[in-house]
N, C-alpha and C positions, 0 to 999 in steps of 0.2 A: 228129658230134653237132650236132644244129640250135641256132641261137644261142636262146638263153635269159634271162631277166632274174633272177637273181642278189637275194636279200636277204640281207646279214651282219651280225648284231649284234655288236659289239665290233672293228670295223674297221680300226681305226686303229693296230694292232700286233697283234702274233704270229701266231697262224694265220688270223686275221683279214683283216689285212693281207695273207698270204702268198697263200692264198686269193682275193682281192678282184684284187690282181695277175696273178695266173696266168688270172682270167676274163676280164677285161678284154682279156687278150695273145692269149685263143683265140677274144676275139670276141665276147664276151655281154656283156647290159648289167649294172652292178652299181649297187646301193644299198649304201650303207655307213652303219650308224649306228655314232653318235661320242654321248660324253656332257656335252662342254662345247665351248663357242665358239673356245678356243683348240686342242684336239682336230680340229674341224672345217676351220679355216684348215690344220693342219698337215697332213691328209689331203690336202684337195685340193688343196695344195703337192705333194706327192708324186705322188700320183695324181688330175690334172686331169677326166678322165674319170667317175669316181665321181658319182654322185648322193647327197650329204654328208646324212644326217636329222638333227635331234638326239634322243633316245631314250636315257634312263635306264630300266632294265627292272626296276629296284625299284619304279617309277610305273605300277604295272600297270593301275590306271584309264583311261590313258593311252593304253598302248600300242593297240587297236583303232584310233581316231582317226587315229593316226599313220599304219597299216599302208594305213588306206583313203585317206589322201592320197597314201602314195606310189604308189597302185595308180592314183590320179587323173591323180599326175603324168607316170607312167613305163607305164603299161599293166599289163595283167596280170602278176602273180610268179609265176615257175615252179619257185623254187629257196629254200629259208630252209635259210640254215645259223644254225642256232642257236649262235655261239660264245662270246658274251659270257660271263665268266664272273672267277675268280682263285683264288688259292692260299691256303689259309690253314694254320700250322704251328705247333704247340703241342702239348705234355702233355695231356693230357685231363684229370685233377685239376686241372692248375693252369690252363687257356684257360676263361674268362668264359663266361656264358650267351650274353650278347650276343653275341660273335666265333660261333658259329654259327648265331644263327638271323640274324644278314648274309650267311653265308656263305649260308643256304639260301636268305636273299631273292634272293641274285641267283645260284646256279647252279641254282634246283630251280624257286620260284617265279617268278624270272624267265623263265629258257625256258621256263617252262609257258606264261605269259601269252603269250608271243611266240607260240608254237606253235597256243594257241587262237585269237589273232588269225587264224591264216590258216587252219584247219581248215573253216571253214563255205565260205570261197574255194575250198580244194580241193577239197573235195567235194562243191561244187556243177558246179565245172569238170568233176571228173571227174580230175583230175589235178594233179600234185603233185610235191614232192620235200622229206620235212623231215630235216635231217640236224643231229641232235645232238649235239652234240661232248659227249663224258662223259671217259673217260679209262680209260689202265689202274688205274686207281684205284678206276674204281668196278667193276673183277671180281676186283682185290687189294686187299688192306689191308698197311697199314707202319704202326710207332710213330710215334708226333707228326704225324700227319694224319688223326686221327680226322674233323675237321668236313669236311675234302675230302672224303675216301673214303664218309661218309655222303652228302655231295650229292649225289657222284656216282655211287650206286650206287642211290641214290630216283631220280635221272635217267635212267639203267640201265634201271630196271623201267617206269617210266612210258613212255619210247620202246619198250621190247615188248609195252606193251598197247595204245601208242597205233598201232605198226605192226598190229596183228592190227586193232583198231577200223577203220583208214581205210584197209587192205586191198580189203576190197567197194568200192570207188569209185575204183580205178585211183592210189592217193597209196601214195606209199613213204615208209618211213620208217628211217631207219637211224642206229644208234649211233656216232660216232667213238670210239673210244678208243686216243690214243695213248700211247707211250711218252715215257720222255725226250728231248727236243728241243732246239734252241738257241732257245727264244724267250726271255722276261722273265719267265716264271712260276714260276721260282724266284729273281728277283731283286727287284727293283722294284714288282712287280706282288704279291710275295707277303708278309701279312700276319703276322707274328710273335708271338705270346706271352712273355712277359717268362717267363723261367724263376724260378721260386722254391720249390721244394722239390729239396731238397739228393738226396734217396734215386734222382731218378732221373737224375741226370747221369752214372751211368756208361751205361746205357743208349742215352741223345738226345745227349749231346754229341757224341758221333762220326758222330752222324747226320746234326746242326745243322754240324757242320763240312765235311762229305761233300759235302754239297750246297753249300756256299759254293763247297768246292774244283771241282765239276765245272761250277757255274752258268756258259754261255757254250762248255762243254766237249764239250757231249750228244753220241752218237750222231746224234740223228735231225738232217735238215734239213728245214725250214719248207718252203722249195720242192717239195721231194720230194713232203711230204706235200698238199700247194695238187694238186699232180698229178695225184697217189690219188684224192683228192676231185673232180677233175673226169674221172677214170675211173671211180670211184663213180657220178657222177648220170647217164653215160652209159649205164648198165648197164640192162638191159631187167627182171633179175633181181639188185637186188643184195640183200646179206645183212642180216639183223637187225642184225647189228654187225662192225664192219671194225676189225681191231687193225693197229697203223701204228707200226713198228720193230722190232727185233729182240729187244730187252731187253721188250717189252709180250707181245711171242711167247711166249720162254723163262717170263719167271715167271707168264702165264696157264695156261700147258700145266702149270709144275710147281704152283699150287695145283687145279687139275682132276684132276692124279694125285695130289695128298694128299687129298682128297676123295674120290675113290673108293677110296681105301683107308680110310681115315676110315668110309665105307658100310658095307664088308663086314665092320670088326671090327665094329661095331656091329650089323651085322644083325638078329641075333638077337633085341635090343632093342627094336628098333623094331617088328617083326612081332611082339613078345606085347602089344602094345598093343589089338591086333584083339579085337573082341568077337567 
């Protein structure tokens, strides 16, 4: 793989980080945006090398400006991983209007802005690479992560229209979605809802507990996945969307076979709708 220059939003932890590391180690230049000053010291404490932006991607008026300074300072970008993003976990009666149209400003409207930043870049280049990090979330659903599973299943669809659109001009586009991992995205990083109706804590409490108990525990590893991704961008043909661990495998394949069978009872149904 020729070296490359690297944009990752949200840099400065979990696959981000992991990411931003593994490029660096194979030789390409990386850009890492961070969303605060002490963010940005803490990166390039770790990883010197880094070219550190600052870039909050809920400031979407923004984001362009920034994209053509760092193209200023660093050359052309060959790669946007779009990672920025976090977790949000609540009941859906009882989690605020607010807690998701946050959640969508920064995993749906944010990557969008970042993505359209560089769309007219690559396809004027002629080439490209934008990789979305979505999740298994957004081609499963689970209780108490209604506002995730919406993000990222709008993020989902927007990277397969956006890969068919910037197909004709040589730009790939591809989904991440992974599985459970050992980053911070179910700790630190993820945002909780105060439970307060009684009816559903037989259901979410052992859910809410589940995940404490495994947080730090996952399957997947970060590294691994940093890997993937830089086998991904090497790829001449890579896929609409790359699922990344074993647990994202098993329960995509088992909602794909309850949906086809879901199809066929229904069959019948759907075809006397035909005029």
């Amino acid at each position: 793989m020729s070296k490359q220059t690297f944009f990752i939003t949200g840099a400065n932890s979990g696959f981000g980080f992991a990411i931003a590391q593994a490029a660096l180690a194979a030789g390409h230049r990386v850009i890492g945006t961070v969303r605060s000053q002490t963010a940005h010291a803490s990166l390039l404490e770790r990883l010197p090398d880094v070219g550190v932006v600052l870039c909050d991607v809920t400031e979407f008026d923004s984001i362009p400006a920034i994209v053509a300074q760092a193209e200023e300072d660093h050359g052309p970008i060959d790669v946007l991983i779009n990672n920025a993003g976090y977790g949000h976990e609540g009941i859906l009666e009882e989690s605020p209007l607010g807690e998701m149209r946050h959640q969508f400003d920064v995993n749906v409207f944010g990557a969008v802005a970042v993505a359209k930043a560089f769309l007219p870049r690559f396809r004027e280049r002629r080439s490209g690479f934008i990789v979305n990090v979505t999740s298994m979330g957004g081609l499963i659903t689970m209780p108490g992560i209604a506002y995730y599973c919406g993000s990222k299943f709008a993020l989902q669809g927007i990277s397969e229209v956006m890969r068919a659109e910037m197909a004709p001009f040589g730009v790939h586009v591809t989904a991440l979605c992974p599985g459970s991992f050992r980053t911070d995205w179910a700790g630190r990083s993820m945002v909780r809802t105060e439970r307060s109706i009684a009816d559903y804590d037989a259901l979410f409490d052992p859910i809410r507990a589940a995940r404490h108990e495994k947080d730090g525990k996952q399957l997947g590893d970060p590294a691994k996945l940093a890997a993937a991704v830089l086998k991904l961008v090497a790829s001449d043909a890579p896929p609409p969307q790359l699922l990344l661990g074993s647990d994202a495998l098993r329960l995509v394949r088992d909602r794909l076979s309850r949906m086809e069978k879901e199809i066929a009872d229904w069959e019948e149904v759907t075809r006397s709708t035909d005029g």
